[in-house]
N, C-alpha and C positions, 0 to 999 in steps of 0.2 A: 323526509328531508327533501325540500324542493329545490332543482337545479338553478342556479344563477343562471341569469339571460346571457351571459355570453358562454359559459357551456354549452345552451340549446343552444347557440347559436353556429358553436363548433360542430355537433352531434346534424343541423343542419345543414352545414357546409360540406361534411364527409359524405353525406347524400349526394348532392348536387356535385361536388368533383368528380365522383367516379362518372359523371353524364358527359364529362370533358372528352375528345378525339383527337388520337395522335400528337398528345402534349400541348394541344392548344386551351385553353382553360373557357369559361361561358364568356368574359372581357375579352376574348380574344390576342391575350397574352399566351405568349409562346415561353421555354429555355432558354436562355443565355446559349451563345456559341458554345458548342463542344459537348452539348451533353440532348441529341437530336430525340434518344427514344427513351429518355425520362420517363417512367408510368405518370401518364396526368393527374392521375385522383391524388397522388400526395402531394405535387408540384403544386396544383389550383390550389389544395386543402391549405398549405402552409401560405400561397402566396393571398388569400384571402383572409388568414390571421393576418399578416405583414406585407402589405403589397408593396413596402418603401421599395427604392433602390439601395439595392446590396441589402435587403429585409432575409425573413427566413426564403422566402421562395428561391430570390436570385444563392442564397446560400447551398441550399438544395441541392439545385442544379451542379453551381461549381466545385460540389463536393462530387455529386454523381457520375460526371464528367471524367474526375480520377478513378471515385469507387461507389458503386452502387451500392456495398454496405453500408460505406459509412453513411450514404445520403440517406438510408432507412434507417440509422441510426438516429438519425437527426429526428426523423419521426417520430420514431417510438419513445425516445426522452420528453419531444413537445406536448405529445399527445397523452402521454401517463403524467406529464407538472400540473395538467388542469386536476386531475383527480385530487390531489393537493393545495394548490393556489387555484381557483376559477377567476380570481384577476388577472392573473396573466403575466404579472409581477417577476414572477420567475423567468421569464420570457427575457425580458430587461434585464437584469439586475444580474444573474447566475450563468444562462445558458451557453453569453459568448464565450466566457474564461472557461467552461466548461468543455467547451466543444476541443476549443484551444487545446488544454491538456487531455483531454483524449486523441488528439491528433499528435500531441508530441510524445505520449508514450509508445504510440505503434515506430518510432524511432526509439526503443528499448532506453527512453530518459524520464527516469524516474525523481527530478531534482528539478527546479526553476528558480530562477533570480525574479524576483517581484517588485512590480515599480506602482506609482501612481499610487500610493498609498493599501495597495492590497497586498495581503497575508498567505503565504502559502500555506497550504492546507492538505496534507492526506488521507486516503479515505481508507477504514478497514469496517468488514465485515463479518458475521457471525453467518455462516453458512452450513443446512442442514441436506442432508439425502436419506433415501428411505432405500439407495441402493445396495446394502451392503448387509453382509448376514452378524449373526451377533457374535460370531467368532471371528471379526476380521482381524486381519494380521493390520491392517492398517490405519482405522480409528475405532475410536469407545463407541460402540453401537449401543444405546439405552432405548429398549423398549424398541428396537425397531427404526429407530430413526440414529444416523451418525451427523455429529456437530463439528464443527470445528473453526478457527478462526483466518482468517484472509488480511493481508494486503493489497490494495486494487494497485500499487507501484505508478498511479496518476496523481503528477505535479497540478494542483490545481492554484491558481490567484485569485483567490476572493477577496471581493469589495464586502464593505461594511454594509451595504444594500442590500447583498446575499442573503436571503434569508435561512441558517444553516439546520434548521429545521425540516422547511420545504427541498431543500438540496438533499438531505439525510435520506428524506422518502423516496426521491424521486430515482435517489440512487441504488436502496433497498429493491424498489419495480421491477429496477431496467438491471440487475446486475447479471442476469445469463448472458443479455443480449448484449450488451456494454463490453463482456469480460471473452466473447466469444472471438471481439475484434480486437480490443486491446492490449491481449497479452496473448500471451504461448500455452495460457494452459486451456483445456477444454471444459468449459463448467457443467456439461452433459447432466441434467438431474439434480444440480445443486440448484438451490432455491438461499435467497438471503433473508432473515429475519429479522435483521436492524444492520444498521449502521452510522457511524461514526464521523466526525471527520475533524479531529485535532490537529494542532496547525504543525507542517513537519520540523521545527525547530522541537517541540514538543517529543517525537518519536522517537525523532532520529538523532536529535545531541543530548535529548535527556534523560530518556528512559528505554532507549532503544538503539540503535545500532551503535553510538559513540559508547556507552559503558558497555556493551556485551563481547564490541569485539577488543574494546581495550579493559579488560576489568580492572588494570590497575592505575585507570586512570586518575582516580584522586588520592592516588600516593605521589603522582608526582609534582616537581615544582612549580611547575605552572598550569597544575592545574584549573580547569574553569571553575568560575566563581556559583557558586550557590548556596544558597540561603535555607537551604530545604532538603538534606541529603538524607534517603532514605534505603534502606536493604530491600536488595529481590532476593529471595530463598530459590535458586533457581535445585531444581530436582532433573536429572538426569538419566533414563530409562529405569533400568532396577534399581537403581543406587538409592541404597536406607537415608543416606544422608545426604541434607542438602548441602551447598555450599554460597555466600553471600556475595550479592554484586551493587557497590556503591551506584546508587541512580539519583538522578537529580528532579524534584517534585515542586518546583517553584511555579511560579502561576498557575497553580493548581493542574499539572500536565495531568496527572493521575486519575481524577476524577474527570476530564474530557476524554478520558478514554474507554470510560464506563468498565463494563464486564469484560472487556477484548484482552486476551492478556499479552500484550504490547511487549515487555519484557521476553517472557517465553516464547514468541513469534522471532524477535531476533537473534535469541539464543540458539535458535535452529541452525542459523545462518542464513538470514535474507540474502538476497543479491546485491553488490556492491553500490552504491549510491553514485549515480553519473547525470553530470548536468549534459552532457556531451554527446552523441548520435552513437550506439554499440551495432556490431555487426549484428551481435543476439546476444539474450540473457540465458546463460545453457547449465548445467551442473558446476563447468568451472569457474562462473560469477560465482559462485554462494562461496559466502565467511568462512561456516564453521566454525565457530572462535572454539568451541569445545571436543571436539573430533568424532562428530558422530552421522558423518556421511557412509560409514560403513552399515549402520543399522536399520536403513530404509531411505526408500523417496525422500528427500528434503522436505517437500511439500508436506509430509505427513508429520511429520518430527515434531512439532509445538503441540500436536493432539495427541499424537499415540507417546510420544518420548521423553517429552517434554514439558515442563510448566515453572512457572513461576509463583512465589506468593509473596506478596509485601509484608515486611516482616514489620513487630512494631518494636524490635530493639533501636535504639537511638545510636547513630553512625559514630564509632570507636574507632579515630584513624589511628591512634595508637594497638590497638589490637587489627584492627583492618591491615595495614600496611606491614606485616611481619613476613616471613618469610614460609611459615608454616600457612597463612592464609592462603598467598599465593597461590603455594603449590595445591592447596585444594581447586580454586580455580581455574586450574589446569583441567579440570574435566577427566575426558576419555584419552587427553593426547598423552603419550609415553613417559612416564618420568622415572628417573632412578637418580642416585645418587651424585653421579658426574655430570648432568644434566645442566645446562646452561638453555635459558630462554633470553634470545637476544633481539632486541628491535634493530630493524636498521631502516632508515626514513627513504621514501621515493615522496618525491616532490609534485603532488598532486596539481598544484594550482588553486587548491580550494581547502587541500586539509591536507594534513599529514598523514599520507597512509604507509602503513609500515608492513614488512613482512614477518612470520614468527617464525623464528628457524630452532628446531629440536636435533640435538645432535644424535639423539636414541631414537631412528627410523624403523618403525614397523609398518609395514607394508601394509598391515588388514586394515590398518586405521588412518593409511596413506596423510603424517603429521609431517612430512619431511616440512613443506611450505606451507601455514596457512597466511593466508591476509588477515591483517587485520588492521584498525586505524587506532592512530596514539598520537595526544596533545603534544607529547615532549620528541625530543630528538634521538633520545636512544637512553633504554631503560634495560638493567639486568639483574636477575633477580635465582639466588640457588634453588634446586627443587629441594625438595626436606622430606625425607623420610618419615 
């Protein structure tokens, strides 16, 4: 397979930058103010794909300026897109919105209002290590390799131009190096095998966090509209039996989500959804809608504890919405007989998030408060025996 001319022509230019001295490039271009001892060979390399003003180069810089990683960041996504596109398409089309939400999740905001016709988008991943022995206490180790699934928690706006293909790879490439700066966890030895990127009205109001943390969300009155209401079997550590969580599959959310299982990932309890700057995203962000921060890492919980499966019964809100269902959907958290689950609304700005208050406090499973979010204003419902 023969490289396109502007490959060689990149693989040419990585030659000739590193010949560049003390940030001055072979043109004689210098950094923008504030960022004096830039490495030149990435600065000339980008600024010779884009030598516009405010192009990749001047971007480079002004990133570098703040933080040196993220300006090598910048790199390593330009430089793994040709491996994929060698037009360069990507470059246009993907990379600015791109950069964009990687720069506003290290402000722990995992949410974005989208203008000018572009779609927000989240990205998960299928992630593999060969670190872990086959009796881990923490994932299914098969054969020697451990699997499991991710949230990258980056707001991305794609345009229609995006090509979500070339984005999918480019984001598979670069995810150690992406996820090392973007978020809090340490990807050390994880490697990504695919990824995804379904648009988050998709995750997060239809098949993920809006029905996990409120499962009884389409018993109530206003509930949202859907045309397409399907069962997760969600399965819970040992528990023989599963129990059903009303999910919404309309624009075929299901099938953009491919193998990830989306459902089971916020059954764990993701981190709270914030369009708005957090101090940090720490143990006490996560849901729990089902009370199982006692039985490991959060992070582990949708591999080792956790799964979902779509079921193919057809949605019975007559049977769904009973009170015996309910209290299956309780999970792990404490139920007896005097047990009262009561929502009470905080006024989000953006959604109704509510808190769950159990009046049967045990400590191991610490259910006194979880969060959680709900369509209606306040819902009550008996636990049942």
């Amino acid at each position: 397979m023969k490289l396109s001319f502007l490959l060689t022509k990149i693989a040419a230019l990585l030659a000739v930058s590193a010949k560049a001295v003390n940030g001055e490039c072979a043109d004689g271009s210098v950094c923008i103010t504030g960022a004096p001892s830039t490495p030149d060979s990435s600065y000339c390399f980008l600024r010779d794909i884009d030598p516009n003003v405010g192009g990749l180069g001047d971007t480079y810089c002004g990133l570098y300026a703040d933080s040196p990683e993220n300006a090598n960041l910048l790199v390593t996504v330009v430089t793994a897109s040709f491996a994929f596109d060698p037009t360069g398409a990507f470059l246009g089309a993907c990379l600015p919105d791109l950069v964009e939400a990687l720069l506003i999740t290290q402000y722990n905001i995992n949410r974005q209002v989208c203008y000018d016709g572009k779609t927000e988008m989240a990205f998960f991943s299928t992630i593999e290590s060969s670190s872990f022995p086959e009796d881990s206490t923490e994932y299914n180790v098969v054969d020697g390799v451990a699997k499991t699934d991710i949230g990258w928690d980056v707001p991305m706006c794609k345009s229609d131009e995006c090509d979500a293909t070339v984005l999918q790879q480019v984001l598979t490439a670069t995810f150690s190096e992406v996820f090392a700066l973007s978020t809090t966890w340490d990807p050390e030895d994880w490697k990504a095998t695919s990824t995804v990127t379904p648009t988050a009205e998709c995750v997060y109001n239809q098949i993920g966090a809006a029905p996990m943390q409120n499962p009884e969300l389409y018993c109530t009155a206003d509930a949202p509209t859907c045309s397409n209401i399907k069962l997760a079997e969600i399965t819970l550590a040992d528990d023989a039996a599963p129990f059903e969580i009303a999910i919404c599959d309309d624009n075929e959310c299901l099938a953009s989500v491919g193998a990830i299982d989306v459902p089971g990932y916020f059954a764990s309890g993701e981190i709270a959804q914030s369009y708005d700057p957090q101090v940090a995203w720490t143990y006490e962000n996560l849901i729990d809608p089902f009370c199982l921060a006692y039985i490991a890492d959060p992070f582990t919980l949708s591999q080792k504890y956790i799964s979902a499966k779509i079921s193919d019964k057809a949605f019975d809100k007559t049977k769904y919405c009973t009170v015996a269902a309910a209290s299956a959907r309780a999970g792990k958290c404490p139920c007896s007989d005097s047990t009262t689950y009561e929502f009470k609304v905080e006024f989000s700005g953006r959604m109704e998030k509510c808190s769950w208050i159990t009046k049967n406090n045990l400590a191991k499973k610490d259910a006194a408060r979880t969060k959680k979010f709900c369509a209606d204003t306040q819902t009550k419902f008996q636990c049942a025996k």
